[in-house]
C-alpha positions in Angstrom: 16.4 -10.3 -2.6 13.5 -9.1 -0.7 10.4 -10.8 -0.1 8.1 -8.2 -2.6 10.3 -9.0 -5.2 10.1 -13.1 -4.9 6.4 -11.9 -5.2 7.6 -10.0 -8.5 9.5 -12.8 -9.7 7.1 -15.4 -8.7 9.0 -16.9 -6.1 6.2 -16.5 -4.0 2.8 -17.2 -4.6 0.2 -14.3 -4.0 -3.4 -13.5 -4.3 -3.3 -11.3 -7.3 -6.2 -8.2 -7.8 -4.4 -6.4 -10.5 -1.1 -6.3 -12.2 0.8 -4.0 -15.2 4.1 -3.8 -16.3 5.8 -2.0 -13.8 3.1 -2.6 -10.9 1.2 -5.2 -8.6 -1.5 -5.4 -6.1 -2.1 -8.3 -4.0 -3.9 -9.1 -1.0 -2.1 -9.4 2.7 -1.4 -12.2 4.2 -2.8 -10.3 7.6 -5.6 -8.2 6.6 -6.6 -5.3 8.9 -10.0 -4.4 7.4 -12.3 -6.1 4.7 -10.4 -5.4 1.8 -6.6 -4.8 2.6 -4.5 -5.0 -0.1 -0.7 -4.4 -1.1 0.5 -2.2 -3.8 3.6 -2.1 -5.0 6.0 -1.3 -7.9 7.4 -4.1 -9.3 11.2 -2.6 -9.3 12.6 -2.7 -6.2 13.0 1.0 -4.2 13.2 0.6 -0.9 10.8 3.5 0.5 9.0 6.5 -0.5 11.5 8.8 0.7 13.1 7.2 -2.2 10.5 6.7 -4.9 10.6 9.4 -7.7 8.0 11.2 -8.8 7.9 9.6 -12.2 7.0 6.6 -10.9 4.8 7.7 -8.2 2.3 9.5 -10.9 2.6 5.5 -12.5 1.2 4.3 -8.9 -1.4 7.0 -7.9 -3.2 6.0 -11.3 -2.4 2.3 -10.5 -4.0 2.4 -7.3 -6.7 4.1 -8.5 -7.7 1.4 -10.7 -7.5 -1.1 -8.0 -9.6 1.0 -5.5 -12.0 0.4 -8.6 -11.6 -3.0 -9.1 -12.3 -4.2 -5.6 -15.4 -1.6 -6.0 -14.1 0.9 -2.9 -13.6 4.1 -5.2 -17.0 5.8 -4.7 -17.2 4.3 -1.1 -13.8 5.4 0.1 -10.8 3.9 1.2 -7.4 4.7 3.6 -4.0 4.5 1.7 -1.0 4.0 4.2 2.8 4.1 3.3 4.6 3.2 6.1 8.3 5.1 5.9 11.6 3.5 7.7 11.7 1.8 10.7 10.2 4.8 13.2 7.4 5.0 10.5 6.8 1.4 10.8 8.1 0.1 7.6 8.7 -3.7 8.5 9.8 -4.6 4.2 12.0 -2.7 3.0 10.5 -2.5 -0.6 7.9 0.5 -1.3 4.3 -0.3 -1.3 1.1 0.7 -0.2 -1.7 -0.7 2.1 -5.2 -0.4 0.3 -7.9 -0.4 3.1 -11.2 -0.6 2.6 -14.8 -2.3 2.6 -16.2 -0.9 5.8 -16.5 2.5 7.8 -12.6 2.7 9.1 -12.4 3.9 12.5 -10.1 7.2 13.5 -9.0 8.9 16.5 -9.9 11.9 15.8 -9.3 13.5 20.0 -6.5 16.0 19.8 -6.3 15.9 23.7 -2.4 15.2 23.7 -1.9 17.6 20.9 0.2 20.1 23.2 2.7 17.0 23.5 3.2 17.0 20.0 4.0 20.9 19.8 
């Protein structure tokens, strides 16, 4: 069993924003901005490239009612899903990082864009 679904099952203790029936949202453990929570659906799919489209209309409104509850939906916020191991996908269980609570920064040069093409 992977470690998002002890979460799930409460094997694990968490830091719970929000929760539904078929979704969670927690805080990380190793938070990259001011707010930087987890999202994740509470059955087990182990990455987007897997997740349907069902359930993905579940977590876009999910996760727009967390970005409200932590009060970063009129400010703005960066939602990252990391995909496999080249995408950087460390647990392999689908979820979302909720960023937030500041100005995030963003390399925005393109001067190695012709390595790219």
């Amino acid at each position: 069993m992977c470690l998002f679904c002890k979460i799930v099952n409460k094997e694990i203790p968490n830091n719970t924003v929000h929760e539904s029936e078929h979704f969670l949202a927690f805080h990380d453990l190793y938070p990259k901005a001011p707010i930087h929570i987890l999202v994740i659906p509470k059955e087990h799919v182990n990455c987007f490239q897997e997740v349907s489209g069902e359930m993905m209309a579940g977590l876009t409104a999910f996760i727009q009612e967390v970005a409200a509850k932590v009060g970063i939906d009129k400010t703005g916020y960066r939602l990252i899903a990391n995909n496999g191991k080249d995408g950087g996908q460390e647990i392999f269980h689908l979820h979302f990082h909720l960023l937030g609570g500041r100005q995030l920064a963003w390399d925005h040069s393109h001067e190695d864009a012709h390595n790219f093409i």
